[in-house]
N, C-alpha and C positions, 0 to 999 in steps of 0.2 A: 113795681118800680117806684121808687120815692123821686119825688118830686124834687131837681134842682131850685129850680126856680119858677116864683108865679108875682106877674102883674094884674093888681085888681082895680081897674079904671085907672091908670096912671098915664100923667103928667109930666111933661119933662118943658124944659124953657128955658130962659138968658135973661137974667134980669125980669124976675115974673111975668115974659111974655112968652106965651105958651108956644114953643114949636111943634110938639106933637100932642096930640090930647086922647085922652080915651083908649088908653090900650088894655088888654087886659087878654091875658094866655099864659099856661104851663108850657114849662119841660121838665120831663121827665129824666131819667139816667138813661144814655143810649139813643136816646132819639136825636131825629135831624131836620133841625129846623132853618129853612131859606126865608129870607126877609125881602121882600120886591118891593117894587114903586116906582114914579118918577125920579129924577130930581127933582130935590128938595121936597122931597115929601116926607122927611124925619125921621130918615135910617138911619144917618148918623149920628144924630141926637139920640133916637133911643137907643143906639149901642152906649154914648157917653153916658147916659142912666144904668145899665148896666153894669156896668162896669168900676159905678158908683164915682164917676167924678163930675157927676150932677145929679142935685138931690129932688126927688119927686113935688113937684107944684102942688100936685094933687094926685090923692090913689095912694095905695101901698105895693112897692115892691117887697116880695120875702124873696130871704137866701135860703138854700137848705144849711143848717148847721157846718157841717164839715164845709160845704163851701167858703163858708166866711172865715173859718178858722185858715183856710190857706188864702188861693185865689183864683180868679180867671185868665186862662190863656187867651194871649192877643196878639193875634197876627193885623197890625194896621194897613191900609195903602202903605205900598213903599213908596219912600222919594227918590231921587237921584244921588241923594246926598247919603241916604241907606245902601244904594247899591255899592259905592266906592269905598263904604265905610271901612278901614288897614287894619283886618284882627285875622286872623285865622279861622276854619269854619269851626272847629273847637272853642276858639273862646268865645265866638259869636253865640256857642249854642251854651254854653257855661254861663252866658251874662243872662240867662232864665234864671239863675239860684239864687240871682242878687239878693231877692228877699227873702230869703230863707237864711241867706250867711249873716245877714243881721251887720251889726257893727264888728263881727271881725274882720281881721284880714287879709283872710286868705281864705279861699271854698278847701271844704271836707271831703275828704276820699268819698263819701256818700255822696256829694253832691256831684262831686266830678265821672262817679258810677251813673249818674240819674243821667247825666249830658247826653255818656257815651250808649249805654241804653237807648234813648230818644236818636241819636244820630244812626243805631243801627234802623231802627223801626221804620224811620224815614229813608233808609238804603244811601245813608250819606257819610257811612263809616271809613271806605278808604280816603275821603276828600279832608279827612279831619285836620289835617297841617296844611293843605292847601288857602289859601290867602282868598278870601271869601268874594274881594270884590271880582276875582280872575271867574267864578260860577258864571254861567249861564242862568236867564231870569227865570227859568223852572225849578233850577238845581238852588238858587239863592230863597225862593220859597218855601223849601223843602227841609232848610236851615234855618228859615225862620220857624217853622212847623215847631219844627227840632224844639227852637230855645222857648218857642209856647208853653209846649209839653213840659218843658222843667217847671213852670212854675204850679201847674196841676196837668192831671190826666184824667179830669172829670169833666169840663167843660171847655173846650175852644171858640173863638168867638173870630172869625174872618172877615176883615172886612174886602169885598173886592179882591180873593185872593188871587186870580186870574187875569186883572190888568195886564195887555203890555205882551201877555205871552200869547208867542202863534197856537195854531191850531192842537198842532202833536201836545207839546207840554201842558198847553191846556187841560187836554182829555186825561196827560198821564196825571195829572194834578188831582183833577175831580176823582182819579180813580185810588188814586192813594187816599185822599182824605174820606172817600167812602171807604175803605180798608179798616183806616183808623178806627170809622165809627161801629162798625160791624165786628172786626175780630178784637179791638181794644174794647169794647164798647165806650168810647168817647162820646158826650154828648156836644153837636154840632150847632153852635148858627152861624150863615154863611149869610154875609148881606151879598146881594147882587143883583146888577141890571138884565143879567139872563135868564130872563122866563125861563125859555123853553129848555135848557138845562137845568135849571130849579128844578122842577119838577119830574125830571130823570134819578135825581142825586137824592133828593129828600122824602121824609115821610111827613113833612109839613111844611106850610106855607102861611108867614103872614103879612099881607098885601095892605102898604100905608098907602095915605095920601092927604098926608098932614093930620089925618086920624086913621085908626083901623079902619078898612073895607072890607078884610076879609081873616080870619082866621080858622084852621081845620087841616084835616088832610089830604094829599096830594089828590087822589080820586074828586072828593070834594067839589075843591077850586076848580078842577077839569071840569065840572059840571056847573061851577059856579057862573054869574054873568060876566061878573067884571072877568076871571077867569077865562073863560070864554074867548070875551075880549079881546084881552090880552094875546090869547097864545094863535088865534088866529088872523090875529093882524099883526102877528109876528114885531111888537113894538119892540118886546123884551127891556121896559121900564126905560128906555132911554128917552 
């Protein structure tokens, strides 16, 4: 499997003051990688290095080729101001192609194929004229999944995508995004405060705290201290 991406000793920060230091791990194509920690231990910031809209202090980030030539899928926290947003679950999932349409003005039958595609895959094909704020906070996920996937279907990157929702949508959630990763092979990282889910869903884990503590696979970490730790004092990074 070629490697999407690799941090080697990187740095990420705000005006050269370092918020997370010293990372350094692969992914591969297909793999599923969860990101834990407290708050404020630099999940956020290293997704924003990722993502490349912060440039490394220190260390090198590499993309794999074809990565750079498109993009990264990104599902953020939603707000409240996301949930209500007046489009339909169609154009919600069509505003993935924005970068791809470039300076035209109008998306291409290809692009508007690519939408409805990703809207079947996430099972949100009859809801496609439905008015997107009317979803449920499971069904509104599942739509944003949707308009990720347009922009690639080689790497998605979640942050929190489970906020907010009970228990059922939860589970349906984690269980479709493992789907994604397993029969798309989409390659996952999923930042989240749930341990003990992390490590149900994933084939890897890597554990900040304002720098790496722990980087490997799920097995691993189970064995690991901090690991350890963690899953039996059930903190789950909160």
């Amino acid at each position: 499997m070629n490697e999407l991406l690799t941090c080697n000793n990187v740095s990420f920060g705000y005006e050269n003051i370092i918020a997370i230091s010293e990372v350094s791990f692969s992914l591969k194509e297909g793999e599923y990688l969860c990101v834990v920690g407290e708050n404020g231990s630099g999940k956020s910031t290293l997704m924003k290095g990722l993502l490349g809209l912060l440039k490394p202090l220190k260390g090198e980030l590499v993309l794999d080729e074809a990565l750079q030539k498109s993009s990264i899928g990104y599902l953020p926290q939603q707000t409240d101001l996301q949930k209500d947003f007046p489009a339909t679950v169609f154009e919600v999932v069509l505003s993935g192609c924005l970068k791809q349409r470039g300076l035209l003005p109008f998306y291409s039958k290809k692009q508007k194929e690519t939408a409805m595609k990703n809207l079947k895959r996430l099972g949100m094909e009859d809801f496609k004229s439905r008015p997107y704020k009317e979803l449920s906070g499971g069904q509104q996920q599942r739509v944003l999944i949707a308009r990720a996937l347009c922009a690639t279907d080689r790497l998605l990157i979640l942050d929190e995508p489970v906020t907010g929702l009970d228990p059922a949508a939860t589970m349906e959630l984690y269980e479709l995004i493992k789907r994604l990763n397993q029969k798309y092979q989409v390659a996952i990282i999923m930042v989240t405060h749930d341990i003990k889910s992390a490590v149900n869903q994933a084939d890897l884990v890597l554990h900040l705290g304002q720098t790496q503590l722990f980087f490997g696979n799920v097995e691993e970490y189970k064995q690991s201290e901090i690991g350890n730790s963690f899953l039996n004092l059930g903190k789950g990074g909160k």
